[in-house]
LOTI-510310 format. One record per residue: x, y, z of N, C-alpha, C in turn. Coordinates in steps of 0.02 Angstrom, whole numbers, plus 50000, padded with zeros to 5 digits. Layout:
XYZXYZXYZ...
//
This chain:
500424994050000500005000050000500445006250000500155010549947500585017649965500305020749997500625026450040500405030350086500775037550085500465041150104500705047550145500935047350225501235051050243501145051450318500655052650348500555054350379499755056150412499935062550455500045068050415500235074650464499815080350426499625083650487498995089250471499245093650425498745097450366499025101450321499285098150243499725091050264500075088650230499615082150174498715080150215498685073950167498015077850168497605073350117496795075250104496695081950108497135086550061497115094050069496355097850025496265092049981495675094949934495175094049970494945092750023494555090750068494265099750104494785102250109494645109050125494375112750072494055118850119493955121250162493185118550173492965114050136492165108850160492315106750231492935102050242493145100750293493775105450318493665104850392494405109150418495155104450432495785106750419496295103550424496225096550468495975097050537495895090850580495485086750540495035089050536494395082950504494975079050435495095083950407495375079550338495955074350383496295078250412496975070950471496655067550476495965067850519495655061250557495455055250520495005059550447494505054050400495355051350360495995053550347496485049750331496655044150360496915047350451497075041750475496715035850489496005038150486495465032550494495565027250428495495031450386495475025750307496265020550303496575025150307497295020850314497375017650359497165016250439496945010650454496605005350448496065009650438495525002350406495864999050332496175003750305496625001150233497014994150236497434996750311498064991550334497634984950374497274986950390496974979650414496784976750360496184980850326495954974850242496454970850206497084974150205497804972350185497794965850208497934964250269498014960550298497574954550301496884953950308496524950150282496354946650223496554950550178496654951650105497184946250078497944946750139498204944350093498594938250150498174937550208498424930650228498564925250225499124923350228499284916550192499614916250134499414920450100499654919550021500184925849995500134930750050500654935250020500784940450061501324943550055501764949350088501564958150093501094958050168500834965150149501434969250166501334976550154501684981250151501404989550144501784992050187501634998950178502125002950158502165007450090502585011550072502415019350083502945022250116502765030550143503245035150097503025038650080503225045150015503725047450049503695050550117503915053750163504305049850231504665053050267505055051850345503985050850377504015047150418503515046450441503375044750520502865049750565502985049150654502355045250645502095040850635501375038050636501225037150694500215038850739500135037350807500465030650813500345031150890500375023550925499805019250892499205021650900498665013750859498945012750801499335018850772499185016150680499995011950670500515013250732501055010150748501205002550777500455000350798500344994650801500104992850738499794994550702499464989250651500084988750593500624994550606501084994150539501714988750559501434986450617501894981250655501914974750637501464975550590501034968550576501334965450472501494973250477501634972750389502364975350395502624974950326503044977450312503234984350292503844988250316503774995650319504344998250275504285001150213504595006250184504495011650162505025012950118504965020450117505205020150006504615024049985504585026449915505305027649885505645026049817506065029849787506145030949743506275037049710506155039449648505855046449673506125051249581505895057549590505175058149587504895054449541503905055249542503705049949560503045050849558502585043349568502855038049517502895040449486503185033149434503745030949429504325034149436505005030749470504725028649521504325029549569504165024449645504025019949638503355020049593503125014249585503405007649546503745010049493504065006649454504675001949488505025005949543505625002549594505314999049646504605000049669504314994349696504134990249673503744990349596503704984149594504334978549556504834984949525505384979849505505764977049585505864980949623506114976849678506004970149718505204971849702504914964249735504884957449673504794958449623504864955449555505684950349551506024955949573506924953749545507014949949636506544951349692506824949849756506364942049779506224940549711505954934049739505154930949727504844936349713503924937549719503984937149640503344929349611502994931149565502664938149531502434938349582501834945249550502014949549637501734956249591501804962149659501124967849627500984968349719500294974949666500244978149722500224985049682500084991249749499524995349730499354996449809498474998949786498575005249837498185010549847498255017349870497785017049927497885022349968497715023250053496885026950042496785026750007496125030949986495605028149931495365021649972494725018649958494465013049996494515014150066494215010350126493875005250111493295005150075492715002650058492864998849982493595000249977493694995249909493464984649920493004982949873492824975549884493544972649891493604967949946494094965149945494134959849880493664956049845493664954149776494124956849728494014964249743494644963749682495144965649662495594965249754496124961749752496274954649751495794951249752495834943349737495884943549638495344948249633495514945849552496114946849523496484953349559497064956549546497864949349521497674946749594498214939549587498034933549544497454934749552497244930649492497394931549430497354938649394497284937649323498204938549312498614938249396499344941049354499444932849339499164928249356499314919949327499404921349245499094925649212499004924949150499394931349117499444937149137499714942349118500084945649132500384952949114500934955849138500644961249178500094965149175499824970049204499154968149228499084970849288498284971149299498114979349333497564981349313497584987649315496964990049332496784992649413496184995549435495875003549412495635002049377495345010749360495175013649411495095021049418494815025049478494275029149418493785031749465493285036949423493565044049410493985045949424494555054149416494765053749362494915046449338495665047149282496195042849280496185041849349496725036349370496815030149381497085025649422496805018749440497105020849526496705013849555496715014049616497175008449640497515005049591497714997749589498064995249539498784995049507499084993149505499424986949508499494981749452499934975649463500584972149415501024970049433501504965849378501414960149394501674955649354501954947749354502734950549299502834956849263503354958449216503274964049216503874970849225503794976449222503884979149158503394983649144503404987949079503604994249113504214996649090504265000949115504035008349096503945008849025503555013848995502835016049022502505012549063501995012949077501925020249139502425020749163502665022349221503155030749193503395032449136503765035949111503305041449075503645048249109503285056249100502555056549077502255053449154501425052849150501395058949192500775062949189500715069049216500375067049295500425063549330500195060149394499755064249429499115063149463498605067349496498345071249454498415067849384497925072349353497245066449302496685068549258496335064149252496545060449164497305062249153497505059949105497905052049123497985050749183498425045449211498205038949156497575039749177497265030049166497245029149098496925035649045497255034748951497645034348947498275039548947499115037348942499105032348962499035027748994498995022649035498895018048987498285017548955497965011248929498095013148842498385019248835498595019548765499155015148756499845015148833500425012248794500295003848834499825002948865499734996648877499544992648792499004995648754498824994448688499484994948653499805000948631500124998548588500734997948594501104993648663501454991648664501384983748682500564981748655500494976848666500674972648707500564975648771500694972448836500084969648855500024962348884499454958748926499464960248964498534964648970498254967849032497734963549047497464963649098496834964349129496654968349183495994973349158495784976649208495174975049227495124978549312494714977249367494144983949380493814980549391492924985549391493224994249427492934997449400493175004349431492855005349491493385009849522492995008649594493365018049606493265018549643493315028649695493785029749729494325035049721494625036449792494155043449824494275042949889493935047449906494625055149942494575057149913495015063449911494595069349871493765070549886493695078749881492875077549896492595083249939492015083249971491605079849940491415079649887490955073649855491205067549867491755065549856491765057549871491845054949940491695059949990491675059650070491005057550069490615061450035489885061750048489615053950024489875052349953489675046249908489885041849984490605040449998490855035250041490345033750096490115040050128489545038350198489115036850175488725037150113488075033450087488325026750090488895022850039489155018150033489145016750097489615015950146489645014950211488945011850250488545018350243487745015250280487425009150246487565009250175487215002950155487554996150157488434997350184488774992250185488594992750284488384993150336488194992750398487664991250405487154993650345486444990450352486374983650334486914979850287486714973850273487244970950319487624974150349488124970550405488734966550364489024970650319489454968450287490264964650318490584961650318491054961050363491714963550331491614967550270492034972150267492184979350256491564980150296491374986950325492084990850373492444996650342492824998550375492575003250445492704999650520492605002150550492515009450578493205009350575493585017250605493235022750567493265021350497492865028450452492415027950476491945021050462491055022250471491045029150539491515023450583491065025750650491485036150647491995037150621492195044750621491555050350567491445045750511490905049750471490355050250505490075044650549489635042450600489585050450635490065051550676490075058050722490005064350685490445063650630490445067650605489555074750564489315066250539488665068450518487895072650576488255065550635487975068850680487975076150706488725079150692488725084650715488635090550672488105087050622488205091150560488735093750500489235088650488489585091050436489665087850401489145082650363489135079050313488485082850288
//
């Protein structure tokens, strides 16, 4: 999983001024916990979770226990795509069939499909989660293309075409996975707590706690 640190000012900035600096820390650190546990459930038994931080990182004590549980590094490279590209060639050349990194900002992602994710790398070189912005949320190799990854304009909603233009014609084997949301700007706060209530009303068991119950207060106190 990639991550940010979790320091005020510094993550879920588009969140403002709907929400105030704390609220955006809190609904972070909440998701990226509930993130690191799904991780973990996700991939018991069968594979090596991990958390990668952009940044030097002081994480609380709760969220210092659960990173206790996974593996802890740190990003390298000048952009997102030198990062990503040295993570997944590192784990690729260090032993691991397949490697896939998925982002701190979609709580409520079905754990399904990161199952399909390992699944379809049996057959291919890429697997590739769309996001609704532009981007994907999910990321995979079984073989690195490294072009895929080279002077993409990152955080913007050109990511996922560039993307699937040089996947096409560099005729690389993809398969991609159902689009799914990050939630990084007052609308997709709002979408997530609808989502949320209908994943608590049917008693889902992969209902992320920590958010529900922070949007939970939150609404209550009027700021949803």
């Amino acid at each position: 999983m990639y991550a940010r640190p979790p320091v005020a000012g510094k993550v879920k900035t588009r969140l403002q001024p709907a929400f105030t600096e704390g609220e955006a820390l809190a609904l972070y650190e909440a998701m990226l916990a509930d993130g690191i546990e799904k991780l973990l459930s996700m991939t018991s038994g069968f594979a090596t979770p991990f958390v990668s931080w952009s940044d030097e990182a002081s994480p609380s004590a709760d969220l210092s226990a659960l990173l206790g549980r996974v593996q802890v590094e740190y990003q390298i490279g000048d952009d997102l795509g030198e990062r990503m590209a040295a993570t997944l060639q590192n784990r690729l050349r260090g032993g691991f069939k397949q490697a896939i990194i998925i982002g701190s900002d979609s709580p409520n992602l079905p754990m399904d499909y990161v199952d399909q994710a390992f699944e379809a790398l049996a057959a291919v070189d890429i697997v590739l989660g769309p996001s609704d912005d532009g981007g994907y949320y999910l990321i995979g190799a079984r073989r690195l293309h490294p072009r895929l990854f080279q002077r993409v304009p990152w955080g913007t909603s050109q990511v996922l075409p560039i993307t699937r233009e040089r996947i096409k014609s560099g005729r690389v084997m993809c398969h991609e996975l159902p689009s799914w949301y990050d939630v990084d700007t007052p609308e997709s706060v709002r979408r997530l707590w609808t989502d949320l209530r209908h994943m608590k009303a049917k008693r889902s068991d992969e209902l992320p706690v920590r958010t529900f119950e922070l949007l939970a207060g939150m609404a209550s106190a009027g700021r949803l």
